[in-house]
N, C-alpha and C positions, 0 to 999 in steps of 0.2 A: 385868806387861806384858800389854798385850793386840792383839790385831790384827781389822781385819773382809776377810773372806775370802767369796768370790762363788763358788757351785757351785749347779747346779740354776735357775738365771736366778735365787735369791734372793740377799740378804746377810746375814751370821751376825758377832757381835758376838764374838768368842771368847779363852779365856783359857787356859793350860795348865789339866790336869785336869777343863774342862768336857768333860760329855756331854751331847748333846741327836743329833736326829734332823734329818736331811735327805734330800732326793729319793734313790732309788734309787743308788748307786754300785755300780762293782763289785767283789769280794772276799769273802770267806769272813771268818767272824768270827777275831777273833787276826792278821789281816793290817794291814799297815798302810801308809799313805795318803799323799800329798803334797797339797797345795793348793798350785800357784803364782800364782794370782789371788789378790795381797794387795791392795786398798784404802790398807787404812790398819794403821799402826804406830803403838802408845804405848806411853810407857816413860817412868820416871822422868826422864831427863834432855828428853822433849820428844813433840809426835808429827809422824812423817812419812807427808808422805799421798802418794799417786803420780797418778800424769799419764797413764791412769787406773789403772796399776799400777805397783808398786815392784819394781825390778828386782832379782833376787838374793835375795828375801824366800821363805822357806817356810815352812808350819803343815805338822806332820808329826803323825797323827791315824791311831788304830787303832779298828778295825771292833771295836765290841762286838758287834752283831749284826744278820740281815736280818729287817726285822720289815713288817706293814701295819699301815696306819692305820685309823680307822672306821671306820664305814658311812656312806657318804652316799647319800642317797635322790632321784633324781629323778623327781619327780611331774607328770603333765603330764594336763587333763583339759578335754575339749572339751563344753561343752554342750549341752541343747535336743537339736536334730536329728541329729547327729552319735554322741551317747554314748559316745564312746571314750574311755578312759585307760588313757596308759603308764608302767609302773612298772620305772625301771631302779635297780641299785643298782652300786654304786663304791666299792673301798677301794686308795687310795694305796700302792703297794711304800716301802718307808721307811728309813734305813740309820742306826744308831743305833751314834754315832761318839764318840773321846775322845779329846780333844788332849795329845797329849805334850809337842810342844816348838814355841817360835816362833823365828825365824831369821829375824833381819835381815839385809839385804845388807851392812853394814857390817861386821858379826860372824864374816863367812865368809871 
């Protein structure tokens, strides 16, 4: 079974026991999570997509932990008469999550 669930303005493809990383959430590692923006449902007998969510659907997902992402560098450099360059850097808050159980509206 798997479902796609929308948190952080992206969409994540997710299946019990996956863990991967999304934008910041809140909670302590060990806690755990609801998603009720389901997309889509699949499952052996079929999949159901929603209109633009399924009602009664939840991904229930615990907080492995709060981590950041890379470095990304923003460079910026004006030439000739000017001679200036700005040098900013940026790393991503990240929340590195593991799906326990999916929950269809039918199910419940």
């Amino acid at each position: 079974m798997f479902a796609v669930i929308k948190t952080g303005g992206k969409q994540y493809k997710v299946a019990a026991d996956d863990v991967f990383t999304v934008e910041k959430l809140a909670g302590e590692a060990g806690d755990t999570i609801e998603f009720t923006e389901i997309l889509m449902v699949g499952a052996e007998d079929g999949v159901t997509v929603g209109a633009p969510f399924i009602e009664g659907a939840i991904v229930k997902a615990e907080v492995v932990e709060q981590t950041r992402g890379p470095k990304v560098i923003s460079f910026k450099k004006r030439r000739r008469k000017h001679s200036s360059a700005t040098k900013k850097g940026h790393r991503q808050q990240l929340t590195m999550i593991r799906v326990t159980d999916i929950a269809t509206g039918a199910a419940n």
